[in-house]
DONU-332439 format. One record per residue (C-alpha): residue in three letters; x, y, z. Coordinates in steps of 0.1 Angstrom, whole numbers, plus 5000, padded with zeros to 4 digits. Layout:
REM residues N
ALAXYZ...
***
This chain:
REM residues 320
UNK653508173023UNK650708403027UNK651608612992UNK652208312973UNK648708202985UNK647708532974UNK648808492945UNK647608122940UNK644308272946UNK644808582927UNK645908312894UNK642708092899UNK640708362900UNK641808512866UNK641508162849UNK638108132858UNK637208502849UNK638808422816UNK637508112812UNK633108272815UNK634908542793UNK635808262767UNK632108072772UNK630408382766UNK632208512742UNK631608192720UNK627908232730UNK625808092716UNK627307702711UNK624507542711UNK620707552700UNK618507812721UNK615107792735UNK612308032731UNK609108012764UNK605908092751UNK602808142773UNK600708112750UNK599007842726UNK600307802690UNK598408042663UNK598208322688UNK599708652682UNK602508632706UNK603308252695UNK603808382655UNK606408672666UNK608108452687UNK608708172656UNK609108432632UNK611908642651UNK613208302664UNK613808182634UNK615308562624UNK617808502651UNK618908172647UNK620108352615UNK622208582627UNK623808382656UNK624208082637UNK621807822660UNK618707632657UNK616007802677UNK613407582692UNK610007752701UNK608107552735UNK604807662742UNK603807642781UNK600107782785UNK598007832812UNK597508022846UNK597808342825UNK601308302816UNK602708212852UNK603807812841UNK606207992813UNK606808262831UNK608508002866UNK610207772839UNK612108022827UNK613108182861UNK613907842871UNK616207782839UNK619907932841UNK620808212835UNK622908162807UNK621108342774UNK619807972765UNK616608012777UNK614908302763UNK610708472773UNK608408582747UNK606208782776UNK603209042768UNK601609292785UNK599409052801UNK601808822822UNK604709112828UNK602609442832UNK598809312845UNK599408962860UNK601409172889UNK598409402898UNK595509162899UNK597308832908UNK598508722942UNK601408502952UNK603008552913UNK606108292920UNK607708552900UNK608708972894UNK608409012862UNK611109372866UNK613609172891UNK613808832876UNK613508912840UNK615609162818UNK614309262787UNK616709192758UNK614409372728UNK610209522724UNK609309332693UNK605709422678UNK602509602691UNK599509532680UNK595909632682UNK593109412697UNK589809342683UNK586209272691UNK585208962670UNK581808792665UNK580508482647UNK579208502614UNK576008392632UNK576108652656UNK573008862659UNK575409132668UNK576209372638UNK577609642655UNK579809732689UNK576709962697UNK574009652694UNK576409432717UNK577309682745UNK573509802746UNK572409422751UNK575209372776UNK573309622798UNK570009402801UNK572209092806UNK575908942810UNK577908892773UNK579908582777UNK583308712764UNK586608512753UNK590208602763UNK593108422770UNK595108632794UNK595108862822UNK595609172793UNK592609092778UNK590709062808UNK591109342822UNK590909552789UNK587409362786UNK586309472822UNK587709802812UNK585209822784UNK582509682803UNK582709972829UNK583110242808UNK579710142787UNK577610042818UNK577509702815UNK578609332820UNK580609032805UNK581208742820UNK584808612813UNK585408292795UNK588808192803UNK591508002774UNK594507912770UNK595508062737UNK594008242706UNK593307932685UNK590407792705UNK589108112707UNK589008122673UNK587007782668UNK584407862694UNK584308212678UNK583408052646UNK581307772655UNK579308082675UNK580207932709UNK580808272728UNK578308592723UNK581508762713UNK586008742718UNK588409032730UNK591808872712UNK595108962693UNK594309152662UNK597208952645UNK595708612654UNK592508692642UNK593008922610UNK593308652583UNK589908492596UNK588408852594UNK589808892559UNK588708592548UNK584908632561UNK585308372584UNK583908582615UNK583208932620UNK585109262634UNK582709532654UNK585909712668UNK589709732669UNK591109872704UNK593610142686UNK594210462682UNK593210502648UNK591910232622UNK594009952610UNK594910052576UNK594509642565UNK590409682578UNK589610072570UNK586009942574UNK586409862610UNK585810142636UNK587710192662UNK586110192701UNK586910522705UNK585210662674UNK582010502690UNK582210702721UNK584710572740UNK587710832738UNK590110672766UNK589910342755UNK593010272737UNK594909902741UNK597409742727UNK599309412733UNK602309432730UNK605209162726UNK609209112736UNK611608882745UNK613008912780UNK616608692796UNK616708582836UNK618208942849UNK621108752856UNK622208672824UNK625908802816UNK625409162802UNK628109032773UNK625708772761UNK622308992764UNK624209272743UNK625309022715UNK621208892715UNK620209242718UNK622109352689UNK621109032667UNK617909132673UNK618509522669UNK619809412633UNK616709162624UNK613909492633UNK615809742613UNK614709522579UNK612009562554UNK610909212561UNK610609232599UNK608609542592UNK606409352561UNK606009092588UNK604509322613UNK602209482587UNK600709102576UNK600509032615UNK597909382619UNK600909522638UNK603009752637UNK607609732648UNK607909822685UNK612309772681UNK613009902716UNK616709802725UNK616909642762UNK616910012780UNK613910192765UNK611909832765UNK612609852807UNK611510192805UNK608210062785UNK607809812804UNK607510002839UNK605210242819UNK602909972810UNK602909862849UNK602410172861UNK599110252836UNK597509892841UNK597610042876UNK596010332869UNK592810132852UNK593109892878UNK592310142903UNK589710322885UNK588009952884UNK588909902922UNK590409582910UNK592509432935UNK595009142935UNK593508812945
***
C-alpha cells in the first residue's frame, strides 16, 4: 500500500511537472503587458513601446504598454510585484526606481534585486540641462553662478534626476529647489511656456524640442558630446570632471518567473538589440544600445546601486 501510494504520488507529481513544462513551453499564449513608471513621451515610456512592439514580433503576441506614474516609480514598481510571476507581466525600470529609490527612500514596498530579475539592459542615454527659449540663462556658467545668490527652481521626474540635480548643486556651491513631476511631457510644457528657471530630464525626451528650437540645451550629463548636438558642452568640459550621468533603461520579470520563460524573452530580445534598426532607434532617441543579457544587466545593476551609494554619501543623503 505504502509503494503504490508512492508511486501515486510519484505519477501526480510528474504530470504536473510536465504539465508547467508544457504551459511554459507554449509561452507566450496570450497578449503581454509592459509597467511603465513613467508618463507617456518620456524617454523610458518610448523604449518601452518601441521594444514592446519589437517583441511582440518575435513571440508572436500583442504587447500592451500601461503607464503607472507617480511616487517615483514605487505604484509600477508594487503592481508588478503583486502580478504573477508568469512572464505576462513585464517592468520597464530605470536607474531611478531600481538603483536610487533604495538609498534615499524608506519603507520601498519593494527590493528592486530580490523581487525583480532582469530579463535584458535596453538603452542608455545622456541627460540634459534645458531652459526656455525665454530664459535669461545662456549658459550652464550664468545659471549655476545665479544659483549661488539664490535657489533655481529645477524640474525632474524621478529620484535619478533628483539626486543627479543635488549632485550638481553641491559640486558648484549652490542651490535648486526640486520641482517634482510625474513624467517628462509636463516638463516639457512648463519648460517651454518658461514655467521653471531650468529641467534636469531624459536627453531622448527632450532632443527633438532642442532640434527643433523649441527650448534650449546649456549641458548634456555625458562623457563626451552627443554627436546629434556637437554644439552642446558637456558638464564636465565646464569644470566639473566627475560629473558623468546617465539614465539608463531595461526590462526586468518578478524573480520568480520560470527561468525557461525569462530565457525565451531574453533571447527575443537578445535578437531585436543585435539589429540596425534597434541601434538607428537608439541613435534618434540621443542614446546609445546598452544589450546586456539577464546576467551582466544584474551585474549592472548592483554597480549602479553600489555608485548611487557612493554620491549619496558624499551628499550625506540619507533615506527618509
Amino acid at each position: 500500500m505504502e509503494t503504490t501510494r508512492r508511486q501515486l504520488l510519484a505519477l501526480a507529481g510528474t504530470a504536473i511537472e510536465g504539465q508547467a513544462f508544457a504551459q511554459s513551453n507554449a509561452f507566450p499564449t496570450r497578449s503581454i503587458r509592459i509597467v511603465v513608471p513613467f508618463t507617456p513621451g518620456s524617454g523610458s515610456d518610448t523604449s518601452a513601446r518601441y521594444f514592446g512592439d519589437q517583441l511582440g514580433a518575435q513571440v508572436g503576441q500583442a504587447v500592451v504598454v500601461e503607464n503607472k506614474p507617480g511616487a517615483n516609480g514605487i505604484i509600477a514598481l508594487q503592481s508588478v510585484k503583486n502580478a504573477p510571476a508568469d512572464g505576462y507581466t513585464l517592468l520597464l525600470a530605470s536607474n531611478s526606481p531600481m538603483a536610487v529609490n533604495p538609498l534615499i527612500i524608506r519603507d520601498l514596498g519593494y527590493d528592486s534585486v530580490k523581487d525583480f530579475k532582469p530579463i535584458s539592459g535596453l538603452t542608455r542615454g545622456m541627460n540634459v540641462i534645458v531652459v526656455s527659449n525665454e530664459s535669461r540663462f545662456a549658459t550652464l556658467e550664468a545659471l549655476l553662478a545665479a544659483a549661488k545668490s539664490q535657489p533655481l527652481n529645477v524640474g525632474t521626474y524621478s529620484a535619478g534626476y533628483q539626486l543627479a540635480a543635488a549632485w550638481l548643486a553641491s559640486m558648484a556651491g549652490c542651490a535648486f529647489t526640486n520641482v517634482p513631476y510625474k513624467g517628462q511631457a509636463p516638463i516639457m510644457t512648463d519648460v517651454i511656456g518658461n514655467q521653471l528657471d531650468f529641467a534636469l530630464v531624459d536627453l531622448g525626451g527632450a532632443i527633438q524640442q532642442i532640434k527643433s528650437g523649441r527650448i534650449k540645451a546649456l549641458a548634456v550629463s555625458g562623457e563626451a558630446r552627443n554627436p546629434d548636438l556637437p554644439n552642446v558642452p558637456t558638464v564636465r568640459e565646464k569644470g566639473f570632471n566627475e560629473y558623468v550621468q546617465y539614465s539608463w533603461v531595461s526590462f526586468y520579470l518578478r524573480s520568480q518567473t520560470p527561468d525557461d520563460i525569462t530565457t525565451k524573452l531574453a533571447e527575443s530580445l537578445q535578437k531585436t538589440l543585435a539589429t540596425d534598426e534597434a541601434r538607428a532607434f537608439a541613435r534618434k532617441t540621443g542614446g546609445e544600445l546598452m544589450p546586456y543579457p539577464p546576467e551582466k544587466m544584474q551585474r549592472f545593476h548592483l554597480e549602479e546601486i553600489a555608485r548611487f551609494r557612493k554620491i549619496a554619501a558624499i551628499m550625506n543623503i540619507k533615506p527618509e
